[in-house]
DOLUMMAR-982281 format. One record per atom (N, C-alpha, C): z, y, x. Coordinates in pm, whole numbers, plus 32768, in hexadecimal, padded with zeros to 4 digits. Atoms other than C-alpha are relative to their C-alpha. Layout:
! DOLUMMAR-982281
ZYX
...
! end
This chain:
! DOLUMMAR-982281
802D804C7F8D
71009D779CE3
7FB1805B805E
80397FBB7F6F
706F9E0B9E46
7FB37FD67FF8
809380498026
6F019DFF9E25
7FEC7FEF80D2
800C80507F98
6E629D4C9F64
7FBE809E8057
80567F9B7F9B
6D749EB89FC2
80838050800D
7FAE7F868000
6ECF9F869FD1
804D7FC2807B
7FCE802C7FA5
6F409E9BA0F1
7FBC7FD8807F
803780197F6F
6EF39DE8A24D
8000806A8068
80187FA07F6A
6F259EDDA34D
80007FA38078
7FEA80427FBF
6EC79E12A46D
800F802880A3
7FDB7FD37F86
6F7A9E3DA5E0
7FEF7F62804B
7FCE808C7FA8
6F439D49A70E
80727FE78044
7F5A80357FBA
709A9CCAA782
7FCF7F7A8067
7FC880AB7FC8
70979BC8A891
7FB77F847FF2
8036803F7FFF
6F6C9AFEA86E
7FC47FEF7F63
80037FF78085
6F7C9B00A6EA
7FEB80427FDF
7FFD7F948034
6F399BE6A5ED
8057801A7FB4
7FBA7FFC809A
702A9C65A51F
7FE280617F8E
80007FC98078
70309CF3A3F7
8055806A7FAE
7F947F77800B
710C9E20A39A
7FD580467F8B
7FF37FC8809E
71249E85A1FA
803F80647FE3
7F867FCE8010
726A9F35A259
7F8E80CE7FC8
801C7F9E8023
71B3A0A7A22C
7FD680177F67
80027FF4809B
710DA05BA0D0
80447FFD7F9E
7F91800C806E
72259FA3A036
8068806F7FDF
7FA47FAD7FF8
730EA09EA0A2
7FA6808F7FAB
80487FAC8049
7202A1A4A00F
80067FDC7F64
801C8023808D
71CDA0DD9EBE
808C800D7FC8
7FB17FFF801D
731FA0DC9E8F
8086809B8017
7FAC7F837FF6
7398A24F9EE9
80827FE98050
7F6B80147F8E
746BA1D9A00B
7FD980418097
80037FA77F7E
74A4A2F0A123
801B7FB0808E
7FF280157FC0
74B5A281A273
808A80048038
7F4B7FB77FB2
7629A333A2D1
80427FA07F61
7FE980388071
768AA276A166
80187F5B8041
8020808A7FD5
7601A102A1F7
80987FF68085
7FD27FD97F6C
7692A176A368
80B97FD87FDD
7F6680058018
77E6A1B2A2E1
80507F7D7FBF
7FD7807A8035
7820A093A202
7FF37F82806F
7FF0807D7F9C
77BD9F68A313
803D803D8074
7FA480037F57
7886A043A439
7F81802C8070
802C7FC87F9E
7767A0E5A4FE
7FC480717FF1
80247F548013
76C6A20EA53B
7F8480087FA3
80827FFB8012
758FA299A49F
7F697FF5802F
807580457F7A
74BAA28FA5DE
80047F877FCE
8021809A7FE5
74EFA115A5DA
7FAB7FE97F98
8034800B8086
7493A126A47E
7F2B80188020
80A37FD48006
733AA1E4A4D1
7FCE7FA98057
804E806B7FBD
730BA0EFA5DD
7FCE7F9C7FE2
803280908022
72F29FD8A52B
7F9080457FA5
80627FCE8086
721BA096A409
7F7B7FC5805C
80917FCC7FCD
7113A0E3A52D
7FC27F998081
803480617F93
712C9FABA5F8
80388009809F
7FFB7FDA7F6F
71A0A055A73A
806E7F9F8021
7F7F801D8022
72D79F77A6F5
801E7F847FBF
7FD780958061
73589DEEA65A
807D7FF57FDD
7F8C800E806D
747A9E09A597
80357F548041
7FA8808E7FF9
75899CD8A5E5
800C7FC37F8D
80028096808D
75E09BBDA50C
803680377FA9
7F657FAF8026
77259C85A4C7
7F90806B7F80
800B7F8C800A
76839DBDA482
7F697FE27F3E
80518026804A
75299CEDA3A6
80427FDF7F5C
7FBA80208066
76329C40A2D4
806880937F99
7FDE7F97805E
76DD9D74A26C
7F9C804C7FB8
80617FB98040
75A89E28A232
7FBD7FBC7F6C
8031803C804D
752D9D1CA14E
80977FE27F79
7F6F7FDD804C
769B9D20A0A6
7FFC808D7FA5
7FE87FBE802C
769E9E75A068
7F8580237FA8
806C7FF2803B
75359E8F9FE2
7FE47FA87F97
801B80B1806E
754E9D239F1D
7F7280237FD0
805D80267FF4
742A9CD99F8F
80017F498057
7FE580587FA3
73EB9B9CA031
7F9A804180A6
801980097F59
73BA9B84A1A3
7F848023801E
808C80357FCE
725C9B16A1C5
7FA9805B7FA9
800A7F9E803D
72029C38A0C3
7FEF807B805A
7FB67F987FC0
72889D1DA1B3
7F947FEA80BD
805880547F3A
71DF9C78A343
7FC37F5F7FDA
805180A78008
711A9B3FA35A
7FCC7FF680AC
803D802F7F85
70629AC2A4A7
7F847FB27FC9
80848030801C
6EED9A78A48C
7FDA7FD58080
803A80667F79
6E829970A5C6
7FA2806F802C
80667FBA7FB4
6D1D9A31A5B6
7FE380777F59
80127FB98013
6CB89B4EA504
7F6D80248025
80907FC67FA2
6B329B93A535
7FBE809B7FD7
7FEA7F548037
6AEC9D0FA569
7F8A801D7FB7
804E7FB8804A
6A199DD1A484
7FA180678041
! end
């Protein structure tokens, strides 16, 4: 199991916060970026984009990621209303 301090990377998207795991899981699990990239059909940039936030992955693109990782979804991104900063 993915302990809770090895996650949350949090990016603001769009009024919301989201939540972006994709760098740890993909770390905890020894999965390369050009590895991920290739299997769902995009590049590795896109890949680092989403890691670092600069970037929101499609439905398309979420659902494969969470496919190829069997992970679930919400494991993977979430949306937090508020977030209060530290």
């Amino acid at each position: 199991m993915i302990e809770s301090t090895q996650l949350k990377n949090i990016y603001h998207q769009g009024g919301d916060f989201m939540i972006n795991n994709l760098r740890a899981i993909m770390n905890l699990n020894s999965v390369q970026q050009k590895d991920l990239a290739e299997a769902i059909g995009v590049t590795p940039r896109n890949v680092y984009n989403w890691e670092v936030g600069n970037a929101t992955p499609s439905i398309r693109a979420v659902l494969l990621i969470s496919h190829y990782l069997n992970i679930p979804i919400e494991h993977i991104f979430s949306i937090e209303d508020e977030i209060k900063a530290q």
